[in-house]
Structure formats: C-alpha cells, structure tokens
C-alpha positions as CSV (number, residue, x, y, z in Angstrom):
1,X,12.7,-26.6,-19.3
2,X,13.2,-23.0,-18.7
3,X,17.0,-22.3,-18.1
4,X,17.5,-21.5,-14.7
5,X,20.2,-18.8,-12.9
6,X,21.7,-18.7,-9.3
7,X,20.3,-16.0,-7.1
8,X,22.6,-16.2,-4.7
9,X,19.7,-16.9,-1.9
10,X,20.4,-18.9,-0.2
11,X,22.5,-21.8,-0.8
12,X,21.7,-24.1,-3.6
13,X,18.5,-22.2,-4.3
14,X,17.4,-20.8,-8.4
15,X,15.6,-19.1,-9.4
16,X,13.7,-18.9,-13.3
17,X,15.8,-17.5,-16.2
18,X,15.4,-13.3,-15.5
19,X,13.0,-12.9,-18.4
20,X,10.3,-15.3,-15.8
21,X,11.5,-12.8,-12.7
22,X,10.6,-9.6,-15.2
23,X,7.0,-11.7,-15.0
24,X,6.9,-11.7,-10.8
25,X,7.8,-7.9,-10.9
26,X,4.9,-7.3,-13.6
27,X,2.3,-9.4,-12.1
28,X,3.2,-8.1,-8.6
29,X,3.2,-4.3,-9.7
30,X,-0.5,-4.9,-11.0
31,X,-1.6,-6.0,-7.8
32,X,-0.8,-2.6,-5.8
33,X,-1.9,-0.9,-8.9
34,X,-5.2,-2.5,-8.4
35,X,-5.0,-2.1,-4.5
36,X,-4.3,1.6,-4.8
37,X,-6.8,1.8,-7.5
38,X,-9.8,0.0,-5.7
39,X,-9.1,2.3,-2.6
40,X,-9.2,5.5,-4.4
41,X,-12.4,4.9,-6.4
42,X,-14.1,3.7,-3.2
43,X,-12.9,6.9,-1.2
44,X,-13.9,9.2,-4.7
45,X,-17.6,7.5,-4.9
46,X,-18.1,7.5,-1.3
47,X,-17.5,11.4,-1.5
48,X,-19.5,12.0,-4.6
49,X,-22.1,9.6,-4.9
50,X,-22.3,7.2,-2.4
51,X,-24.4,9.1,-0.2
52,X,-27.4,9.8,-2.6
53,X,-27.0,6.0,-3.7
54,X,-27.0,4.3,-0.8
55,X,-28.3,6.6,1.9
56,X,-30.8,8.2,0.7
57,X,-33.1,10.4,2.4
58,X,-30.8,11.0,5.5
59,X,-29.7,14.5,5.9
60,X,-26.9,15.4,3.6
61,X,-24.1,15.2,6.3
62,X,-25.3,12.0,7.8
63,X,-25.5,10.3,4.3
64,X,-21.7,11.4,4.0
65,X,-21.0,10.2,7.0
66,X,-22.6,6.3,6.5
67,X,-20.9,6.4,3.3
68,X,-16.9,7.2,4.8
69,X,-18.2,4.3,7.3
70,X,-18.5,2.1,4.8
71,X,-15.3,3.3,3.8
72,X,-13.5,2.7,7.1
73,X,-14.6,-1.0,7.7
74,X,-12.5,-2.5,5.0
75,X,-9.5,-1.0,7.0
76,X,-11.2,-3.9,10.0
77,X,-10.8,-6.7,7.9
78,X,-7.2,-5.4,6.4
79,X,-5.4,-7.6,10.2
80,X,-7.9,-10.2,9.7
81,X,-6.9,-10.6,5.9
82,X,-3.7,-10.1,6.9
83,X,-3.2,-13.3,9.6
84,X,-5.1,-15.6,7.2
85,X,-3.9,-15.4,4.0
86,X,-0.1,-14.5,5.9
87,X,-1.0,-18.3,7.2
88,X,-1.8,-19.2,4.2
89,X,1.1,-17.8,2.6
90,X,3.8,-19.4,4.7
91,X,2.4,-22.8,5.1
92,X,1.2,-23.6,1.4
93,X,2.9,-21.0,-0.8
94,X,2.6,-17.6,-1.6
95,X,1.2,-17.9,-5.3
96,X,-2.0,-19.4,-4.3
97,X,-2.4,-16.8,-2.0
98,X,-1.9,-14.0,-4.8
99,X,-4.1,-15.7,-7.3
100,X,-7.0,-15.4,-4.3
101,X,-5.9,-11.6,-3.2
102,X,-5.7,-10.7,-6.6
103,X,-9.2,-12.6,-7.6
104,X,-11.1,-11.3,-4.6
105,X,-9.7,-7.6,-5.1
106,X,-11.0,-6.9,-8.3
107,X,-14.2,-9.1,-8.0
108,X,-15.1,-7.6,-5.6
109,X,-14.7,-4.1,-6.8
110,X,-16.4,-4.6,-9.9
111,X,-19.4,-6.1,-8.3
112,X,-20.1,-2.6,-6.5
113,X,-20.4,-1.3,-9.7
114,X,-23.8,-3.8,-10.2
115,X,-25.0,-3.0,-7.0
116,X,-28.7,-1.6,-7.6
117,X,-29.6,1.7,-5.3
118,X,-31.3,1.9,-2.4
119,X,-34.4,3.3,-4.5
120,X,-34.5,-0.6,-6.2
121,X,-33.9,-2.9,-3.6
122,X,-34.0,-0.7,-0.1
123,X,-31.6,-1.7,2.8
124,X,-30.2,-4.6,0.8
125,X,-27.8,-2.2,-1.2
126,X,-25.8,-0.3,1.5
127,X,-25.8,-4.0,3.2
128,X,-23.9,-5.4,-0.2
129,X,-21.8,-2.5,-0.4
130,X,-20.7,-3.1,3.2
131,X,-19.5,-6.9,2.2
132,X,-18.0,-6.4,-0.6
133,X,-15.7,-3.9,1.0
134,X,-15.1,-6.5,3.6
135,X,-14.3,-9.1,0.7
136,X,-11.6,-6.0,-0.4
137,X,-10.2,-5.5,2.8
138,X,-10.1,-8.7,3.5
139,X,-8.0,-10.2,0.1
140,X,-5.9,-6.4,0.4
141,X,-4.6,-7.4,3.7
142,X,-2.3,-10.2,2.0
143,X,-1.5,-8.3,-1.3
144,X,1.5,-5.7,-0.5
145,X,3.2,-8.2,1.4
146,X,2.3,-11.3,-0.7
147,X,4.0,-9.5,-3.3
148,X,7.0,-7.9,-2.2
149,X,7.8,-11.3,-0.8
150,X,7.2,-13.0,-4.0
151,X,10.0,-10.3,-5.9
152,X,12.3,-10.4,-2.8
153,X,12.4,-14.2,-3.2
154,X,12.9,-14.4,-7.0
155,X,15.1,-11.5,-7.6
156,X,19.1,-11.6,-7.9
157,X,20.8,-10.3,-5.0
158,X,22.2,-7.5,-6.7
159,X,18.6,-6.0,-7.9
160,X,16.7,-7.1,-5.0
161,X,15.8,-3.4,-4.2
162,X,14.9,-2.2,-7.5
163,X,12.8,-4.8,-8.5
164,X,10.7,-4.7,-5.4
165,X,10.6,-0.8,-5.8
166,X,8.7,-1.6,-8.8
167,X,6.0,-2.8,-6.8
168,X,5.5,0.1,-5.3
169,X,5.2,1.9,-8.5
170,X,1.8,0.2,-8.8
171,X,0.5,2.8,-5.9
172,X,1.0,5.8,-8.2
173,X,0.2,4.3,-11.4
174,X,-3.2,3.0,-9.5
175,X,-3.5,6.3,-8.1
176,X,-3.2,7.6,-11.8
177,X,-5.7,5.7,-13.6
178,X,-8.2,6.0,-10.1
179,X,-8.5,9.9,-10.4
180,X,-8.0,9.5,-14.5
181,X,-11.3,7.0,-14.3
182,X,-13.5,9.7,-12.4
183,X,-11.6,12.9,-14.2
184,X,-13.1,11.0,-17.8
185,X,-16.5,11.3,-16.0
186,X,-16.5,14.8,-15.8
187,X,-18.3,15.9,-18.6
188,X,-21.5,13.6,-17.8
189,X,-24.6,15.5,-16.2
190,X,-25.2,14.6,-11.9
191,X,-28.4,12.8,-13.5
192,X,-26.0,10.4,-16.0
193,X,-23.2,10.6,-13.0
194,X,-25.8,9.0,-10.1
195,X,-27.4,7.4,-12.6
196,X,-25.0,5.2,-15.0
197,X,-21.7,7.1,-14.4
198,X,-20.1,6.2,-11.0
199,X,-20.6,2.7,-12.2
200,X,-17.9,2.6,-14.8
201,X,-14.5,2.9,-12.5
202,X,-15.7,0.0,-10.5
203,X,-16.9,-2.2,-13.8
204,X,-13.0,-1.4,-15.3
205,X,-11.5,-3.5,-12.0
206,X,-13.2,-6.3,-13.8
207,X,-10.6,-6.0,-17.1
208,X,-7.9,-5.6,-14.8
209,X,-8.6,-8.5,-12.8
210,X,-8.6,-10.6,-15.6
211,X,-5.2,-9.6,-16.6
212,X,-3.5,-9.9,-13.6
213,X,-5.0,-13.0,-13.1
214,X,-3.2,-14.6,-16.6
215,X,-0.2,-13.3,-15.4
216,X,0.0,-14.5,-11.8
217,X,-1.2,-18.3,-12.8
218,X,2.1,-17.7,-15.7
219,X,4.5,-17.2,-12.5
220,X,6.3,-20.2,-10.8
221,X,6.4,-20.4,-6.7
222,X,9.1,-18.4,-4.8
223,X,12.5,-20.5,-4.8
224,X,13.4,-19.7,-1.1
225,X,9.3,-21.1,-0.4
226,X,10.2,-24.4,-2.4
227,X,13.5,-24.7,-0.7
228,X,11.7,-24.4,3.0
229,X,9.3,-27.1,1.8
230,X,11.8,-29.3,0.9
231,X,13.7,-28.8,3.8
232,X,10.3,-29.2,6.3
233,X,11.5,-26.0,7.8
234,X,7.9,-24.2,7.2
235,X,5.8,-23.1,10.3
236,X,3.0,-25.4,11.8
237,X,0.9,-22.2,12.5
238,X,3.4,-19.5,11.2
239,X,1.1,-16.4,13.1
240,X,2.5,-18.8,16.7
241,X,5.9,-19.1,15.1
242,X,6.5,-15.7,14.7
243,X,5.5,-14.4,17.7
244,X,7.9,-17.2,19.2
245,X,10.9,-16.3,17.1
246,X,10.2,-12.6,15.4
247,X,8.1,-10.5,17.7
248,X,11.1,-8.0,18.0
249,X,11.1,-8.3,14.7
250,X,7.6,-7.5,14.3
251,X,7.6,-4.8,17.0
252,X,10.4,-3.2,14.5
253,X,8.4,-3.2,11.3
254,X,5.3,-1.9,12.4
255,X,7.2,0.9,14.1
256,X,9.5,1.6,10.2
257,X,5.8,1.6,8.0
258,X,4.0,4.5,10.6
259,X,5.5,7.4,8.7
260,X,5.8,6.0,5.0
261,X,2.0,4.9,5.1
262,X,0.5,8.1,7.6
263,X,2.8,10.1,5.6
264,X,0.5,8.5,2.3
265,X,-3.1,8.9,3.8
266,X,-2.5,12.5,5.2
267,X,-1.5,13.4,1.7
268,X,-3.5,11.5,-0.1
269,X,-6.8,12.4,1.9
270,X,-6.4,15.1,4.6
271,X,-4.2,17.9,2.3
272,X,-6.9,17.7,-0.3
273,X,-9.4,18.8,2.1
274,X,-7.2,21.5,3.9
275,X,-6.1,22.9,1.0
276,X,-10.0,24.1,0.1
277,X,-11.2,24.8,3.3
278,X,-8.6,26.3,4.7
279,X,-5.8,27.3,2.5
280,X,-9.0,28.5,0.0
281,X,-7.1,26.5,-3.1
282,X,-9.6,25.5,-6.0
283,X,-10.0,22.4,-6.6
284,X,-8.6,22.9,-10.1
285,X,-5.5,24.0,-8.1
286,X,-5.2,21.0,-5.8
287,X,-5.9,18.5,-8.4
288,X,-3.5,19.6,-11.2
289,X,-1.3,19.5,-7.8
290,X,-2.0,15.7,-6.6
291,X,-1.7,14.8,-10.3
292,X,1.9,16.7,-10.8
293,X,3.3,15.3,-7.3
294,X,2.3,11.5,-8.2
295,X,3.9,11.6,-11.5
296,X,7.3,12.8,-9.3
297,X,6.3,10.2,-6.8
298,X,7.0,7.8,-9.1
299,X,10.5,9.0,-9.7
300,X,11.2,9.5,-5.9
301,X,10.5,5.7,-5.4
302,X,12.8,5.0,-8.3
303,X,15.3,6.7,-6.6
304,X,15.3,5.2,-3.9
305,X,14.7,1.8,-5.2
306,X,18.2,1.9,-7.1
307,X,19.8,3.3,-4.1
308,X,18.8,0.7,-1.9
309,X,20.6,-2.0,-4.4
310,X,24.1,0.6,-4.4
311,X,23.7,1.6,-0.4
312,X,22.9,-0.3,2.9
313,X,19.1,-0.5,2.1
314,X,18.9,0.3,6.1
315,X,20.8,3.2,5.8
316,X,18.9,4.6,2.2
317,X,15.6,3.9,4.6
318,X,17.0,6.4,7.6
319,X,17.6,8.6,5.4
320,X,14.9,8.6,3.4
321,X,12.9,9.0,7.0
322,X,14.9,12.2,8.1
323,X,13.8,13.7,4.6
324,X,10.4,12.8,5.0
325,X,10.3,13.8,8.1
326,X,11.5,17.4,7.4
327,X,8.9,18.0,4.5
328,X,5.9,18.6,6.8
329,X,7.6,22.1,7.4
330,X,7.8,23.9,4.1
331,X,4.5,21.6,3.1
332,X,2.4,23.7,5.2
333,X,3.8,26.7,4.9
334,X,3.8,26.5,1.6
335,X,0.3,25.4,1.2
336,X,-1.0,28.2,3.9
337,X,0.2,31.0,1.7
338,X,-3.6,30.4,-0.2
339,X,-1.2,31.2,-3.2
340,X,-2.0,28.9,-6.1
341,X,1.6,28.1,-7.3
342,X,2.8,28.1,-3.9
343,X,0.0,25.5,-2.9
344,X,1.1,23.6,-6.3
345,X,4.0,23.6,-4.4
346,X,3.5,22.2,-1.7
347,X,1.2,19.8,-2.7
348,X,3.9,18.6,-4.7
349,X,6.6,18.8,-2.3
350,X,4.5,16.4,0.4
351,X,3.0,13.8,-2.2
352,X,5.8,13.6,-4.0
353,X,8.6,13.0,-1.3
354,X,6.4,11.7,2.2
355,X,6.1,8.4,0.0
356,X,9.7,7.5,-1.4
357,X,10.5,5.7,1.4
358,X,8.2,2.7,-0.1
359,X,11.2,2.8,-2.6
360,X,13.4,0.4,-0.1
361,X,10.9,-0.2,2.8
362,X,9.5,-3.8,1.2
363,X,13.9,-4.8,1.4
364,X,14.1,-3.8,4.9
365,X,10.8,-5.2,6.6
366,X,11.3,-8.4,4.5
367,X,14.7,-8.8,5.5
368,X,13.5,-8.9,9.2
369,X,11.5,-12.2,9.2
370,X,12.6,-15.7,8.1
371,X,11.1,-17.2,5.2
372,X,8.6,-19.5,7.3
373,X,7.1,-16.5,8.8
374,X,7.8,-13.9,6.1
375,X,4.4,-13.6,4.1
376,X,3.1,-13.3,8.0
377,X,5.0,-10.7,9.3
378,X,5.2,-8.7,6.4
379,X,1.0,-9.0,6.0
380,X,0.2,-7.9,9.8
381,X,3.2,-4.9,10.4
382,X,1.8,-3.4,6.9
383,X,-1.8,-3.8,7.8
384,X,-1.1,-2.6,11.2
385,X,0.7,0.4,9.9
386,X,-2.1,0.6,7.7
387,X,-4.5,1.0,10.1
388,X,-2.9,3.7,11.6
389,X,-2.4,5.1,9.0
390,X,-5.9,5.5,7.8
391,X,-6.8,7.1,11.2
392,X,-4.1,9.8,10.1
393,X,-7.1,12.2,8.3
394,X,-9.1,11.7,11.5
395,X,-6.5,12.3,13.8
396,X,-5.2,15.4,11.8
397,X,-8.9,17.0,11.9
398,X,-8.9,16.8,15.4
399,X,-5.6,18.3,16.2
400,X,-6.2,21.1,13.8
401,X,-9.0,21.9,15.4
402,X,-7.6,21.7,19.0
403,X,-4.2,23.4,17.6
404,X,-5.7,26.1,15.5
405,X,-3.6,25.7,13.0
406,X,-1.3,23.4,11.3
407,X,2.0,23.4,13.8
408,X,0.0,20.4,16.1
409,X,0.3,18.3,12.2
410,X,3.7,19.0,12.0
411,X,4.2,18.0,15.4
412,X,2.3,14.6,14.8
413,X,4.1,13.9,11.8
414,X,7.2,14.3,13.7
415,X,6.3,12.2,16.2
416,X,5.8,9.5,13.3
417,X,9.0,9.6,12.3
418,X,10.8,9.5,15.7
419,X,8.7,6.2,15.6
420,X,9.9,4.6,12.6
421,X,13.3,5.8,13.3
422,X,13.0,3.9,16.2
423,X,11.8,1.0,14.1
424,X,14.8,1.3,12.1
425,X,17.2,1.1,14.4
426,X,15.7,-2.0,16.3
427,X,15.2,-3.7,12.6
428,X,18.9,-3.1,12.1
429,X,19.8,-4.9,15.2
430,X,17.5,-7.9,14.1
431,X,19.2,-8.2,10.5
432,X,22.6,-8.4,12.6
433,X,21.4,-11.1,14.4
434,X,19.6,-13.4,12.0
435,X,21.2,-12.7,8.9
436,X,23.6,-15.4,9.1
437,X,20.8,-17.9,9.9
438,X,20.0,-21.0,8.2
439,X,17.2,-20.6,5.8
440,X,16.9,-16.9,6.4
441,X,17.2,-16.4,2.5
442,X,17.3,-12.6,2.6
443,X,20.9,-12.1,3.8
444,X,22.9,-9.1,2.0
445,X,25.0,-9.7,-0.8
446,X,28.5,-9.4,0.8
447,X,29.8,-6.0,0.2
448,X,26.4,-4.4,1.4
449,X,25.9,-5.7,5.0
450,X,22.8,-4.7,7.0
C-alpha cells in the first residue's frame, strides 16, 4: 500500500504519499499544456492555411473569415462542456472526467490533421473540421477546472497555491511548443506547407495524448471527492445544487476570471495584429516579443503561485489585479512608439504580467464552492469568463475603430478589472461565510485566513 500523509483537508481526510501528488500536478500541468496548445495551432492554421484548405474558391477575405468561424464555435460548446462533464465531475469523480477531457482533447486535434481538403472530398471537410472543434470545445470546457480541483484536493495545505500555479504553467509551456511547432515549419515551401505541412502540429497532439493519458489513469481520485462519497454529501444534480447554495458564489467567480482571461486573448490575439498594422512592428519584431514575454510569463505565475501559499491568496489576487490593471497604460504607449525595442517592450510588459494572476486565481475560485459542486462551478465561471474573453479581440477591433486610437482599449480593460475587483471582494465575503462549513474541504490553513 502506498504510505499515506495528512493534508490537513478536511478532517480525517489523506491524501497519497507526496511523490503520488507530484503525479496530480504533472498530469494536470499537461492537460492546459495541451489545451493551450490545441487552441493556438487551431487559431495559427486557421490564419495560414485554413482558408485555402477548407474554403476554397471563396474570395480571400471570406475564406478567412469561415475559417475564424470555425474557430469561434468551439468557444459554444466551452458552457455546454462545462455543465456536463462539471456534472460529471461532482457526482461520479473527477478522474474519469480528466481521462475523457484529456482523451477527447488531443483526439480530436490530431484527427484535424487527417482531414482530406475540400479539393478530395468537397463540403464534407470544413463540415469535419467544424465537429471536431466542437469535440475540443466541448472536452476543454471541463479541463482547467477539472484540474485545478484535482491539485487543490490532493495538495497539503501549506502548498496548495504553488502546486496549482503549476497548472497554469501548462498555458505557457503549451503556448511554447504551439508557436515552436509552426516556427519548425518555416523553412518548407507554401506548396509542402498547404500540402503536407500544416498537418504535422495537429498529428503531434496524438503523442501527447498518449502520455497524458498513462499518467492520469496512474493518479488516484481526489481525497476530499472520496470523503463526500462516503459521507453521501455529493449533489443529486450538482448544476441545481449550486445555483441553490453558490450562486453568489458563482456570480463572484465569473466576475474575478474577466480580466485574467480577456487580459490573455487581447494579448495573445489582438496585440499581435495591432502591433503590424498599426504600430508598423515586423513580424520578426512581434514574434521574438510574444516568445520573450511567455518565457517571463512563466516566472510571473511562479511568483505569484508561491506568494499565494506565504499571503492571503485573496489578497495576492487583488493585488495582482491592480497591477494588471495598470499595465494597459505603458503597454500601448509603448507599443505605439513603432520603435522595435520599445514594441519588444511592450509586448513583453502586457504578456508577461496581464496573465500572472492565473498564478493564485485556481486557489481563490476553488475555494468559493463546496466540494459537491466544486468541479461545477469552477467549469461554468471559467468557461464563462472564457467566453468573454474570446470576444475580447472582437470587441477591441471595434472600439479602436470607434475610438481612433488605443485610449477606448485602455478604457475597456479598465473596466475589466473594476469587474473582477468586484468579483474579489464578493468571493472574499463568500470564503468568510462558508469556510468553516462541514465538508467545505478548502478552508485556510490557520494562520492565512481568507
């Protein structure tokens, strides 16, 4: 038997010997890794090749268009995803549930690259490109929160933050090998890129898969999960439960995620596209930029991730939002000089920093549901947020356009923030009041309340 150790959460529940928790974080970590990296190749190949692939002999901007639409619909299914395997989750456990996000990610990734083109088999390609992005947006809208609550639950109090920060380091490390995957493509010909090329980062997800797989059917089920079970404390129909019991506490955590996650698209999506066409970077410029900033994204999120485990993880989170919420200013201005190290800068400055907040925001939102309806609240704030979020490139066209210039963003972004400051503060009202409650399992160790 492997030798078990208290966690401290909550009464009379272990946990596995650490060495089995080092296997959560791992197998959790490759599961936003693959998230991040399935979304990226998607959004690359939709703006490279996707068009001539699947739509072809539309006009140039109209096969661009179909292909971002393609795109977009995987953001539908991300609430749908979320409510069903959050369901899922809290009523029969949240391993299975991983082993089925994690399996229908990267299958379904992989299979776009074996999709013929539309030159082979007509309408039928763009119409199974279009599912198996609903298959991915559907299995990614219980794999954040899946996994965060799967650390949360397994980790000693005392390293509770850093170990789910580590599962946030799967978004740059994903974002990494995602740009790395296309960058290795570069010295192919368009012919070899349309033809053979664009295939290879999708057929990778397959390798991955299988990996992540081996090491989520080696993980055990969350303690505080078997606990509930034994106690018969889980949720009939945990989606009615925690609109009952948590809808504050729902109403909180989708107002905390607006500014960490439109903070990510707008930087990950929208800067790369102002920064050429309006700023007049090269693209050398703005690459080498995204590239620099998510290697110090990375260290941002470790920062925070330890500070959460030393400081009120509420209080690391509001503060973390106040800096975010200030980096829109020099970003810009920064970025509008059309100088290219002052562009670097910027660049930088906004990937790097906007995202730290994931460093502690898993500990916070977790910590506002009980663990019958965590996996369920967790799954439809993120997605939520997520949504949002992915409107935030669209949005920020729109007001540049109306605004002339980038003061309307800042203003937007701002407004963001004020949001998930007022998320915050409700959520830290909502850990007062049900952190002494039975079965809660998430309560502070005792010298770091709220």
């Amino acid at each position: 038997m492997a030798e078990e150790v208290r966690t401290g959460q909550p009464p009379g529940v272990t946990s596995p010997a650490f060495a089995h928790v080092r296997k959560v974080v791992v197998s959790s970590t490759i599961g936003t890794a693959l998230e991040v990296y399935d979304f990226i190749v998607y959004g690359l190949a939709a703006a490279l090749v996707f068009d001539k692939i699947f739509f072809p002999g539309l006009p140039p901007a109209l096969g661009t268009l179909l292909s971002f639409a393609s795109f977009a619909v995987g953001f539908v299914m991300r609430p749908v995803g979320a409510i069903v395997l959050g369901h899922f989750g809290d009523k029969y456990g949240r391993r299975r549930v991983l082993i089925v996000t994690i399996t229908g990610m990267g299958l379904a990734t992989g299979a776009i690259g074996l999709i013929p083109p539309a030159a082979s088999i007509g309408y039928l390609a763009p119409l199974l490109l279009v599912f198996l992005r609903l298959v991915q947006g559907f299995s990614i809208g219980g794999e954040w929160s899946g996994a965060t609550t799967m650390v949360l639950e397994h980790a000693p109090p005392e390293k509770r933050s850093r170990l789910q920060m580590c599962v946030q380091l799967g978004s740059p490390i994903g974002s990494l090998a995602a740009t790395g995957a296309f960058a290795a493509l570069g010295g192919l010909s368009t012919a070899q890129l349309l033809s053979w090329g664009w295939r290879i980062p999708f057929l990778i997800s397959f390798l991955v898969v299988l990996f992540a797989l081996y090491m989520r059917l080696k993980v055990a089920e969350s303690p505080v999960f078997e606990q509930a079970r034994e106690e018969a404390r889980l949720a009939k129909v945990p989606v009615v439960a925690m609109l009952k019991t948590s809808w504050v506490a729902l109403v909180a955590a989708v107002l905390i995620v607006q500014l960490d996650l439109g903070g990510y698209y707008l930087v990950s999506t929208y800067l790369t596209n102002y920064a050429t066409a309006t700023a007049g970077a090269t693209r050398s410029v703005v690459l080498t930029a995204l590239a620099i900033g998510t290697v110090l994204q990375a260290g941002a999120i470790i920062v925070v991730g330890f500070l959460g485990d030393r400081y009120r993880p509420v209080t690391v989170l509001f503060v973390a939002i106040l800096v975010a919420a200030v980096v829109p200013f020099p970003m810009f201005a920064l970025v509008n000089t059309g100088n290219p190290t002052l562009v670097t800068l910027g660049i930088v400055l906004g990937v790097a920093i906007l995202p730290a907040q994931f460093g502690v925001l898993g500990m916070v939102v977790a910590r506002l549901f009980g663990d019958d309806v965590r996996y369920t609240g967790l799954s439809i704030a993120y997605n939520v947020g997520a949504m949002t979020g992915g409107l935030m490139p669209t949005i920020s066209v729109a007001v540049q356009s109306a605004s002339g210039s980038s003061t309307g963003i800042v203003v937007l972004m701002l407004g963001l923030a004020a949001l998930s400051v007022c998320g915050v503060l409700l959520g830290r009202m909502v850990i007062a009041r049900t952190a002494g409650r039975a079965g809660f399992g998430m309560t502070a160790p005792a010298e770091q309340p709220g």
